[in-house]
N, C-alpha and C positions, 0 to 999 in steps of 0.2 A: 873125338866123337864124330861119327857120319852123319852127313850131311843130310838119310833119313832121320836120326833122332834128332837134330836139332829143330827139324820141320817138328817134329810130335810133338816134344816138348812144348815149342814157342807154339801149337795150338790148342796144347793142355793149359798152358798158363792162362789163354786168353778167354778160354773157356769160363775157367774159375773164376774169372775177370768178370765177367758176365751174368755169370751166375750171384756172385756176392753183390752188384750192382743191383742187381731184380731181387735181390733179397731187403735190400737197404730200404729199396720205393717204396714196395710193399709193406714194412713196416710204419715210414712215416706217411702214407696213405693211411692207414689202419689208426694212427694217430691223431691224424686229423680227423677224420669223419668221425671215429664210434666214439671218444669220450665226451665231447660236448654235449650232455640232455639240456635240451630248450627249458628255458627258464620259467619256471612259474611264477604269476603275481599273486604276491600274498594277498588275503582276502583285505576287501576296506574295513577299514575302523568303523565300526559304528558308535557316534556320539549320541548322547540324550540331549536334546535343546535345555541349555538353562530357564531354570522356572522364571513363570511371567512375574512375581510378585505376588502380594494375600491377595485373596479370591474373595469376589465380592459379596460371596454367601457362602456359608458352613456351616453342612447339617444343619438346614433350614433357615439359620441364622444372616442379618443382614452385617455385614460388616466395615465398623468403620476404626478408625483410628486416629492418633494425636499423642504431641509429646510438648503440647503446650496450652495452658487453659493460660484466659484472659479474659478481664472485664471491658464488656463494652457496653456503654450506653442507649439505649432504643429508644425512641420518641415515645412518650407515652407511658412507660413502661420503667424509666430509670434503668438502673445498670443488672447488667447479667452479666454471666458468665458464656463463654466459647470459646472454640477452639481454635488452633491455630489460622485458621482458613473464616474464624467468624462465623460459623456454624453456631445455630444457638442449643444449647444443652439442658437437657430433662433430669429432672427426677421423678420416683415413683412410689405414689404413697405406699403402694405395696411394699417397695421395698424396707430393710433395716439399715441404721447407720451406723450401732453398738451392738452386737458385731456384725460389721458390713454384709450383708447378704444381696443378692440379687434374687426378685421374683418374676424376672421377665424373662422367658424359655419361650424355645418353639415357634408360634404362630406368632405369639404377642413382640418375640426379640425379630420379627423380618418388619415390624411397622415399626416399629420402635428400637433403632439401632443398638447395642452395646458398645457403646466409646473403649477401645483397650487400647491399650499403652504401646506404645510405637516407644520404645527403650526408654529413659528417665525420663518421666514427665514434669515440666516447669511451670511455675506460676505465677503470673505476671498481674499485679496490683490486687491481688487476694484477700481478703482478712483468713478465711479456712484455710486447713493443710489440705493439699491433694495427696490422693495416694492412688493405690489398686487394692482388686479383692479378685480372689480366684473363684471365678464361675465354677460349675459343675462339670462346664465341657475342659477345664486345667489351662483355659486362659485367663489373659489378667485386662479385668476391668478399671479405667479410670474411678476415683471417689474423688470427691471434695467431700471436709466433712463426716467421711465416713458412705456415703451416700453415692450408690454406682450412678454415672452419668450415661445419656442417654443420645440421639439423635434423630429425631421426627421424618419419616421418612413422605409427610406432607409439607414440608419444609422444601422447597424447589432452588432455594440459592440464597448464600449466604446475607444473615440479618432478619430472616424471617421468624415469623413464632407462631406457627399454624399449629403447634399441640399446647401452646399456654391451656392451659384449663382441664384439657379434655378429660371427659367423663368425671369430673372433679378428683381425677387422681394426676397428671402429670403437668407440674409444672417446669419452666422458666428457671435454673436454678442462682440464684446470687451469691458475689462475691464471701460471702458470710455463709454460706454453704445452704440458707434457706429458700424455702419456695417462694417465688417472685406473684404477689400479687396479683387476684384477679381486676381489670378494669372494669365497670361493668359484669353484665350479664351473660355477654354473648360469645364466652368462651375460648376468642380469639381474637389476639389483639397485635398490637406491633402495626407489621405488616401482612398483615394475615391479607391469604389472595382469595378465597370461597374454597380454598382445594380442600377445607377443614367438614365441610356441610359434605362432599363428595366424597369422602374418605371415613364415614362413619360406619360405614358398613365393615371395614378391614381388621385384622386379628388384633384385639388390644384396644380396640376402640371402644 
């Protein structure tokens, strides 16, 4: 071979050389940059806050609850019933005991609490059975007796009996599931604070 084609050759080879080189970048250039799209952040979670607990009024209603009646003795007054916390507890002549009914709705159940059952309710030095009765609104009301229970919302802390008497329908309810004696005349008795003479004018009163 002359010693021009061996020049050609060895600058055809190198050529090619060069060429497959620039081919090679160019592809892992093209590699790197265009397949990575930037990443998106998924949208956040949105949580609902866990409920606070029952609400202190429903549909008009004032709301109280208990899963434990007890007798306790008042000065004055001999023994009643209450609730876990010593709350003293009503009944109402309006209402029935055979078969349990409730007559306190509306304006009169935000003066006059509906006692319902915070899961089995227990009875501590009792002569009655407690039970529940299904209100109108498909909750379940405390009984003794038969007789839905009550909580005086003139009542400011536990041990008080600001609705003994009132308007000669709601009393004090006792161990034996009856209504607890008036003393006297004056409607309120225990420890009654004046919040009873104040609170006359209120729904149920």
């Amino acid at each position: 071979m002359s010693r021009h084609r061996i020049a050609l050759a060895t600058a055809a080879g190198v050529a090619s050389a060069l060429l497959l080189a620039a081919c090679g970048s160019s592809t892992d250039n093209s590699a790197n940059t265009g397949a990575a799209a930037p990443a998106t952040s998924a949208p956040a979670e949105t949580t609902t806050p866990a409920g606070s607990g029952t609400s202190t009024a429903t549909g008009g209603m004032g709301m109280v609850s208990t899963n434990m009646l007890m007798a306790k003795k008042m000065s004055g007054m001999g023994t009643v019933v209450t609730d876990a916390k010593g709350w003293t507890l009503y009944r109402y002549a309006k209402d029935q005991a055979s078969p349990s009914m409730s007559m306190c709705t509306d304006s009169c159940a935000q003066t006059w609490m509906p006692v319902m059952a915070d899961g089995s309710v227990q009875a501590m030095g009792l002569q009655a059975k407690a039970g529940t009765v299904t209100r109108s609104d498909g909750m379940k009301q405390v009984t003794l007796a038969g007789w839905p229970l009550y909580r005086y919302m003139g009542d400011t802390k536990a041990g008080e009996m600001n609705g003994q008497g009132k308007s000669g329908a709601w009393y004090a309810v006792t161990p034996a599931g009856k209504k607890a004696a008036v003393a006297g005349d004056s409607g309120s008795t225990g420890s009654a604070s004046g919040l009873s003479s104040s609170m006359s004018g209120m729904p149920g009163m």
